[in-house]
N, C-alpha and C positions, 0 to 999 in steps of 0.2 A: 614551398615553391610557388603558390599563386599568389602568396603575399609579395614576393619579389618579384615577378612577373605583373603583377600590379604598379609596382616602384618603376619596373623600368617602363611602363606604357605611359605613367605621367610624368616621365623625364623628357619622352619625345615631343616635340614640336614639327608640327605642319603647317603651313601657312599659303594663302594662295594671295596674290598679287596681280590684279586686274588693273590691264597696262591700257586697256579699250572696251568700248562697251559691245557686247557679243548679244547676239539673240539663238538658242539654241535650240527653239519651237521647230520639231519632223525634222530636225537634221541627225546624221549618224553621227554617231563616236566611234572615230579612228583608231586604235592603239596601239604601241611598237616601242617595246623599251628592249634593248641588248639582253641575247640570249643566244641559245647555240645556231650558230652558223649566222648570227645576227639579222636573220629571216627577217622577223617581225618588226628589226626596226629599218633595215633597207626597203621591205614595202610600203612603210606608214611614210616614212619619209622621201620614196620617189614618188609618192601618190600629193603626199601635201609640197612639195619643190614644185610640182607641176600643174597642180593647183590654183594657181593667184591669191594662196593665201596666206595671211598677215597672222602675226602676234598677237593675241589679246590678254593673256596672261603666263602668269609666272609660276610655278608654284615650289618653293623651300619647305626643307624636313632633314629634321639632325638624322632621320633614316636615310638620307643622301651620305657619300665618304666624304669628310672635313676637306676636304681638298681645295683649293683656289687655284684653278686652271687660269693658265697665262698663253693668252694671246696674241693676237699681229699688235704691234706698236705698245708693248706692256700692260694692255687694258684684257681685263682677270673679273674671272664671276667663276661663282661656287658650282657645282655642281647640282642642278636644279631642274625640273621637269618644266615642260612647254605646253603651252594650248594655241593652237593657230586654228583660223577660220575662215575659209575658202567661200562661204557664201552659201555653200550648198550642204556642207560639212565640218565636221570641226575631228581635228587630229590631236592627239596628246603622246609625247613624246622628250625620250629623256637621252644623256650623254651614258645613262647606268641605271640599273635598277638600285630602288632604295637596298641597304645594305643585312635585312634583317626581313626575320617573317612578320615582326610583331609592324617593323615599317613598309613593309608592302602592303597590306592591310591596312595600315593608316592613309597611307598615299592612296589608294581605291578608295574610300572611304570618304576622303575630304573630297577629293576632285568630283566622284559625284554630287555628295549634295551640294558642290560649288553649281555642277550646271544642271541640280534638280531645285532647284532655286532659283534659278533666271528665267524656268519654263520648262515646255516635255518634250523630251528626247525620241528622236525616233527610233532609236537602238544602238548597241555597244556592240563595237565589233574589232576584237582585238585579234592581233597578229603573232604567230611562233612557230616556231619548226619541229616535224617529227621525224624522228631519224631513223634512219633505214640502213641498213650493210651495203646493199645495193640499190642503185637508180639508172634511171634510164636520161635519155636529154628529155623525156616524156614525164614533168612531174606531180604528181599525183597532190589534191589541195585536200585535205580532211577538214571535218567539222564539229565540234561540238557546243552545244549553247544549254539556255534554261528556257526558251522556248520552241514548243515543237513549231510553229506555223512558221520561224525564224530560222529554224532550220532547213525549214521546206524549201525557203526561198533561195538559201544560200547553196543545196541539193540542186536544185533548178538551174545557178548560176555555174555548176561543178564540182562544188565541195562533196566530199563521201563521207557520211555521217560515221562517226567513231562508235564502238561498243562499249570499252575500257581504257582504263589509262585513267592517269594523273598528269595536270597541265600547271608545269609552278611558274612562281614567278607573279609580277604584275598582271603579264599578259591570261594570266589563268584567271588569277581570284579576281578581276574585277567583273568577269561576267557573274561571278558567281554574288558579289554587293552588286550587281544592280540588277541583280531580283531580289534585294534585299528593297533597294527602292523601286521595283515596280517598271525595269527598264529591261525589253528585249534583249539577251545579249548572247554572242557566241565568238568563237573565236575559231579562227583560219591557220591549218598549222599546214607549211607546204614542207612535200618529203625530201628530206635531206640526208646528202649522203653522209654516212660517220664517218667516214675520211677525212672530209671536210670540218667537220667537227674536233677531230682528235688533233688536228694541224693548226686548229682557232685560227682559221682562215672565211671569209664570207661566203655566203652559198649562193650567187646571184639567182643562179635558175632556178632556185625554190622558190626565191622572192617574186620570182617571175610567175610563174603560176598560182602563187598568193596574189598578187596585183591581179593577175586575167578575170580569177574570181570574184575580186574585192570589184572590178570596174564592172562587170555582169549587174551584179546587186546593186549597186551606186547607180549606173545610166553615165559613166564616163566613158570619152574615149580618148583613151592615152595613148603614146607613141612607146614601146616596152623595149622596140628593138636592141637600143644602146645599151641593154644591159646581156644582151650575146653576148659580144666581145671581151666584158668586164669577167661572164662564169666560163670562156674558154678559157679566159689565160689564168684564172684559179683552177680551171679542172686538169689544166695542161701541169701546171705548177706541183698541182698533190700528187699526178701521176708519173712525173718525172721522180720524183721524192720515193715513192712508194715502191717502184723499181731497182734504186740505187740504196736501198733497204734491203730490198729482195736479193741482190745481189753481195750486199758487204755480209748478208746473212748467210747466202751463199759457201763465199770463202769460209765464213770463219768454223762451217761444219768442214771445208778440205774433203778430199778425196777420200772412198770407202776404202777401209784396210781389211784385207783378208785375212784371217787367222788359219793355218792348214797345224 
């Protein structure tokens, strides 16, 4: 088994592609690749839309799905993770997470020492959802990282420090590689309802209370409101659903029959 688990790590290929020159000296690392209730990648990605920030690399890995997505006017690219940079920050962000453990681990892996080679990071700070049976419109931002001072500060900003638990995925192991390089890191998991999860529908108001955090720590100030609208009519949506369940579950138990 480790001999084939060796075989398949040097089949894989990662590669990063630097489309502009970036300077990554005391800026954070944003992170948000799809996961449940796609929390972590609707915060990374309303934070960087709103941002003023640009592309400066690419990064390809056979741990991405073979797939060539097609676009407006026939124009098609693989399936590939993102670095943009806002000036004050840099965001990494993908259409999917690589498709493997041994490839998520590669993909954390390279993208660090891609921006621990251009200079020092001021910390990693990835995004993901913990899900909960029940929520309120009040959503609760947990925290876990590899530095205590880092968490201090993300506590400060709201986050409620985790005791247990396992966080997979991108958004998990790359805090955990950059303490492998020597980089602050934690990650922001806002509570998510499982409804929302079991229906693989977006959780807007988790991501909302991931962003209120993420902009506490950062020194942004964003406009969040537009995304009310977007968790009413998905909490409207499950709930409607989840009723008309209740109900066909209803009939099909039928009325109690009394035996005398």
């Amino acid at each position: 088994m480790p001999h084939q688990l060796s075989k398949l790590v040097d089949l894989m290929v990662t590669r990063v592609k630097i489309l502009k020159d970036f300077d990554v000296d005391d800026k954070p690392l944003i992170v948000g690749l799809p996961g449940m209730g796609r929390v972590g990648f609707i915060a990374t990605n309303f934070l960087r839309s709103n941002s003023d920030s640009n592309l400066v690399a690419e990064i390809y890995s056979t741990s991405f799905p073979p797939h060539l997505v097609v676009g407006k006017d026939g124009i098609s690219e693989l399936f590939i993770g993102k670095v943009y940079d806002s000036g004050n920050a840099l965001f990494f962000t993908a259409d999917t997470q690589p498709q493997s453990p041994e490839g998520q681990n590669e993909v954390c892996d390279v993208l660090l020492k891609t921006m621990i080679d251009r200079g020092k990071l001021k910390s990693v700070i990835s995004t993901a959802a913990f899900v909960v049976p029940e929520v309120s419109d009040s959503r609760a931002t947990y925290v876990a990282g590899n530095d205590p001072s880092l968490i201090k500060e993300l506590k400060e900003a709201g986050g409620i420090p985790l005791n247990e638990g396992v966080i997979m995925g991108v958004n998990g192991a790359i805090v955990g590689w950059a303490k492998y390089y020597g980089v602050k890191g934690a990650v922001l998991l806002g509570e998510t309802w499982s409804a929302i999860v079991e229906f693989d529908e977006p959780d807007y108001r988790a991501a909302k209370a991931v962003i209120n955090t993420l902009t506490k720590y950062l020194g942004f100030r964003i406009d969040v409101s537009k995304l009310d609208a977007l968790a009413i009519e998905v909490e409207s949506k499950i709930a409607n659903a989840l009723t008309k369940l209740a109900k066909a579950a209803s009939t099909e138990k039928g009325p109690r029959k009394e035996v005398l």
